[in-house]
Structure formats: structure tokens, C-alpha cells
N, C-alpha and C positions, 0 to 999 in steps of 0.2 A: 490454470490461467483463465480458464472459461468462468469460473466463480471470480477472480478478482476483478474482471471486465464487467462482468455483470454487475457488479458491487458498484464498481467507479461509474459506473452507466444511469447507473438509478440518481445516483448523487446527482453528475451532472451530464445531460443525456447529449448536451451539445457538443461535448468535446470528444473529439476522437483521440480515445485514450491510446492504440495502439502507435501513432506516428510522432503525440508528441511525449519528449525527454526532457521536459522542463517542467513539470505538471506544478512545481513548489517556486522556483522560480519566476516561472512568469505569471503566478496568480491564479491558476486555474484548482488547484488544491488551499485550502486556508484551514485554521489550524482547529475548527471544529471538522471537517472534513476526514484530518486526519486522526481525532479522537473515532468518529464513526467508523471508522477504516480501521482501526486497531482493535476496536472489540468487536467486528464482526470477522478479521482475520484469525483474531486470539481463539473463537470458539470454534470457526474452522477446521483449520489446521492444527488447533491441541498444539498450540502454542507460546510461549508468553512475552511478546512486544514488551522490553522496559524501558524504563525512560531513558537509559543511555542507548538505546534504539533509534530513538524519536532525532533522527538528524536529514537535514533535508536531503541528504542525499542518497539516504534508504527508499525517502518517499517520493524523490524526484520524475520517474517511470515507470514504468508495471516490471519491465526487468529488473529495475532497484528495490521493486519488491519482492517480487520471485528470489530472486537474489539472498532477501534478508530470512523471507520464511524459509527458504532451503539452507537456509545458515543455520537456525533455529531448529529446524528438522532434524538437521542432524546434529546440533549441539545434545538436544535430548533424548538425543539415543544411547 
């Protein structure tokens, strides 16, 4: 979790990633954001973000993504 924080922090230092659940909806993620956010999770966690991934509601929170990479975690296992 401490690496995804840190990711989304650098992007945009203003938003407090942990409180808000709306990160795609309300504008605060946009959709180079979430290109960046895909290949720095993909070499991370040795995992592979596909485009039937790519839906706002993976990207919506830091738990929708925790959520997706431990999906993915364990898909390649």
C-alpha cells in the first residue's frame, strides 16, 4: 500500500489519496494518470494491467486497487 500512496502522491501531492473513493469520478485521476499508474504498478508487482482492467472502477480508490493487483497476484499464481 506504501508504494501505491507514494505513486499517487508524486502524481498529485494535493490529494489525499487515502480518504477519497472517487479518485476517477470526480476528476482527480484522468486518463494519462492512469496510463502512469499502470506501468509503474505492472513492473511493481510482476504484474499485467490489461485493457479489460482499465475500468473506472478498479481505478476509482487505492482499495480498487489493491483489490485489482491482489486479483492479479493471485490470477498468476
Amino acid at each position: 500500500m506504501e508504494f501505491l500512496l507514494q505513486l499517487l502522491s508524486d502524481l498529485h501531492p494535493d490529494v489525499d489519496f487515502v480518504i477519497n473513493h472517487k479518485l476517477i469520478d470526480d476528476g482527480l485521476l484522468d486518463s494519462f494518470d492512469i496510463v502512469s499508474l499502470v506501468g509503474e504498478i505492472n513492473d511493481h508487482f510482476k504484474i499485467e494491467i490489461t485493457a479489460d482492467d482499465l475500468l473506472p472502477d478498479n481505478f476509482n480508490s487505492v482499495e480498487a486497487m489493491l483489490t485489482l493487483i491482489k486479483r492479479l497476484q493471485t490470477e498468476g499464481d
